[in-house]
N, C-alpha and C positions, 0 to 999 in steps of 0.2 A: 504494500500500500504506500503510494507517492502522499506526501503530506503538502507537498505541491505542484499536485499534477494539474494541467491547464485545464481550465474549462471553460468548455464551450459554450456558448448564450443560452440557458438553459431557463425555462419557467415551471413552476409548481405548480398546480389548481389544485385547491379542492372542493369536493364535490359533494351537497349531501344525498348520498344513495338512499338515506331510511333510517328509522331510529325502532329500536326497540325496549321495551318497559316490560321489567323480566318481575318476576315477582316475587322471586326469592335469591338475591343476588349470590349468600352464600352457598345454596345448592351448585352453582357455577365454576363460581370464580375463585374460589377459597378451598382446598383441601386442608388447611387444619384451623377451623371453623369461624375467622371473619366473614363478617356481612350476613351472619345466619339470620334469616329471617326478616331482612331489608330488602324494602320495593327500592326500585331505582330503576334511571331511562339509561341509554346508553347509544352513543352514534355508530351508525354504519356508512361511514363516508368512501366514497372512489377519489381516486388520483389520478390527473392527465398530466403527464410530465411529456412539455414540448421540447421538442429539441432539433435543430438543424437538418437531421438526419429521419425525422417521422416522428410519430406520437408514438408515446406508450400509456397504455389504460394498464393501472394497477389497481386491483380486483375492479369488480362489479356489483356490489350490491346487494342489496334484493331486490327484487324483481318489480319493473317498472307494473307488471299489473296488479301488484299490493296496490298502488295508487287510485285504481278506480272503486277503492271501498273506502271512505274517507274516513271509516271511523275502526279501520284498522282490521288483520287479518291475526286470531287469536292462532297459536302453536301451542295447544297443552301439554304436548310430547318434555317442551321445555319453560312451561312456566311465563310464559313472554306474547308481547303484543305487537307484531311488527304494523310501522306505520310508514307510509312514502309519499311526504308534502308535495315534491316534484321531482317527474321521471328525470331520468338520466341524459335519455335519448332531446328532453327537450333543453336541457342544460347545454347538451353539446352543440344543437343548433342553435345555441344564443353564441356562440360560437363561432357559424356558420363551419359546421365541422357535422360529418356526417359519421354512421358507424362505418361506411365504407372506407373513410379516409384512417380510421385508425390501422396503424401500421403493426405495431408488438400488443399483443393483450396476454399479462403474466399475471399472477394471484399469490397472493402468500399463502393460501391454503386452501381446500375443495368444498367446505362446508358451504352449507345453501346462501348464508345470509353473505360472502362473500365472491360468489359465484351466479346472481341471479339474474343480472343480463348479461351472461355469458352471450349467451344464444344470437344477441343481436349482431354479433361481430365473428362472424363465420367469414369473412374476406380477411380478417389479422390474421397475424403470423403467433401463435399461442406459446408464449415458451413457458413450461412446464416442467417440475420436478420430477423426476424418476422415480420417487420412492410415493410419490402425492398420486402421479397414476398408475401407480398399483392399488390405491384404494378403492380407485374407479373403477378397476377390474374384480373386484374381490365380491363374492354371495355367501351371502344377504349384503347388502350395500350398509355401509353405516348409518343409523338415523341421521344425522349429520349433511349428509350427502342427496343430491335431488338429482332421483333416477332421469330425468331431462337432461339432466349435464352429465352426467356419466357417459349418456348415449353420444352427445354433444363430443367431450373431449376424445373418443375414440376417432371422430372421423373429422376431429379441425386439423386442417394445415396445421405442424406444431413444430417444435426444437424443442427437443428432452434433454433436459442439464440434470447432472445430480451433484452439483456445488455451486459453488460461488461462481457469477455468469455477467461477466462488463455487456452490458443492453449494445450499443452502439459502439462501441471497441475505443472507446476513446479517455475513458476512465471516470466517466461525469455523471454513466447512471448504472449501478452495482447491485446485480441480486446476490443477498448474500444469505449464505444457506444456516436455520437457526430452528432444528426438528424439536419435537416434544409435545407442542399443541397436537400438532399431528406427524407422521414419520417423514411428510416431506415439507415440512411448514421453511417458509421464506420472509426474512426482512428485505426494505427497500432504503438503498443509500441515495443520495440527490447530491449530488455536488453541484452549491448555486454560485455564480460569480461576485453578488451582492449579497446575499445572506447566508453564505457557506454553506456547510455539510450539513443535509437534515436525513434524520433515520427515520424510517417508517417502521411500526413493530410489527405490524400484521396483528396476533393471538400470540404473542410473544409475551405481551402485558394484555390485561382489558380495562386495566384500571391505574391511576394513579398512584396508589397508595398500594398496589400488587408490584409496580417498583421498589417505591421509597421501602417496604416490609418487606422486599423479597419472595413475594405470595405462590405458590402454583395454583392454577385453575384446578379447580375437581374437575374438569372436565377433559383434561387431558390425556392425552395418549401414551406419555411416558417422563415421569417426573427427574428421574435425572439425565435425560436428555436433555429435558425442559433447563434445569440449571445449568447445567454445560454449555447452552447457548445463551443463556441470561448472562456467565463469564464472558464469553467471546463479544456477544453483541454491546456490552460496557464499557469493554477493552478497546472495540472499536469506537464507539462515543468519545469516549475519552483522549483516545489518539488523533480523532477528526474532530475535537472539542464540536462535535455534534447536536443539531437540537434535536430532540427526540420528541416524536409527538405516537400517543400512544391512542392508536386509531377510534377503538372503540370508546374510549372516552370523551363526556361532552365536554369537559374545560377544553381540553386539547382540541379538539375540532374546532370551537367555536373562536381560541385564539389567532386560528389562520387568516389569512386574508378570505375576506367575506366573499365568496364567486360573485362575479367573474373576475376580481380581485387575487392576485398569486404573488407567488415570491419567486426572486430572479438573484 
């Protein structure tokens, strides 16, 4: 890792994909037993990081047809009420940016609420973990997971990484590989010219204070993976003195620039 490697004119957006209002945060997010028994909202935002060389959409969402129910689509598999103020697809057209024109679409990880307009960008170029699409391939599928996109990633155009992966070969946008939420789970590095390195967690953190405490998700797929990536993913913060925005969270989303509003 160059700690002054060039970068190239780079923009952030973020995007609000959906929010969801879970109803028992520590059933979640806390394997030794924080937030037992607290409602709480929590963001599901996407990432358009423009660049020279083509757009990259980082994850997707939930799904722009949660939108046509305005008072929200209930999941009691998991306690939560997903809700979608405005589609994605129409964000992108204030834009004037189509899902054709998206060039790379990568994901930190397969679960539904970050994969839910996958579907609309079947012309990207999908780059995907190795170890992430084997879960797509596996029966019974994980509740986690929406048999739609399973079907989806077997037949998208794609590039299979199973590590750390320079997006545009130039050093300025970094999937870097950080398992435990799930076996192929991915953070996103940004290097901006004007407001430096910013790291994206994916389900690396869901919450602020799952940082600051060190917390693993009960929901996880493997807890000392989970920590072995929470060392790496630190070490690198701390070497790209990194901002870190912890995606599913609302302070952290809502401190970004307001769309169509981003950082450079």
């Amino acid at each position: 890792m160059r700690a002054n490697a060039s970068v190239a004119p780079v923009r952030l957006y973020a995007m609000d994909c959906g929010w969801m209002d879970v109803g028992d945060m520590g059933r979640l997010f806390s394997d030794t037993g924080e937030y037992a028994g607290e409602p709480g909202r929590i963001a599901d935002p996407c990432f358009l990081i423009r660049h020279p060389n083509g757009l990259l959409l980082w994850d997707a969402g939930l799904g722009d047809r949660i939108s046509e129910n305005k008072d929200g689509v209930d999941m009691p598999a998991f306690g939560t009420r997903l809700t979608v103020p405005r589609t994605l697809a129409d964000q992108l057209a204030s834009l004037d940016i189509k899902a054709s024109d998206i060039t790379y679409l990568a994901f930190s990880h397969f679960h539904l609420d970050h994969t839910g307009n996958a579907g609309l960008f079947s012309s990207a170029q999908w780059i995907v973990n190795n170890a992430e699409l084997a879960t797509a391939e596996e029966t019974p599928l994980s509740p986690g997971l929406d048999p739609a996109f399973a079907d989806a990633v077997k037949r998208a155009r794609k590039t299979v990484i199973a590590g750390d992966h320079d997006v545009f070969g130039d050093g300025s946008v970094w999937i870097r590989q950080t398992p435990g939420h799930t076996p192929g789970h991915q953070s996103l590095e940004i290097r901006l010219e004007h407001a430096g390195t910013v790291l994206l967690t994916g389900d690396l953190y869901h919450l602020r204070n799952n940082r600051t405490l060190g917390l693993v998700a009960a929901v996880n797929y493997n807890r000392a993976a989970t920590l072995a990536s929470i060392d790496r993913f630190e070490r690198i913060a701390k070497n790209t003195n990194a901002r870190v925005v912890i995606q599913h969270d609302a302070a952290d989303f809502l401190a970004l620039p307001r769309f169509p509003l981003y950082l450079d």
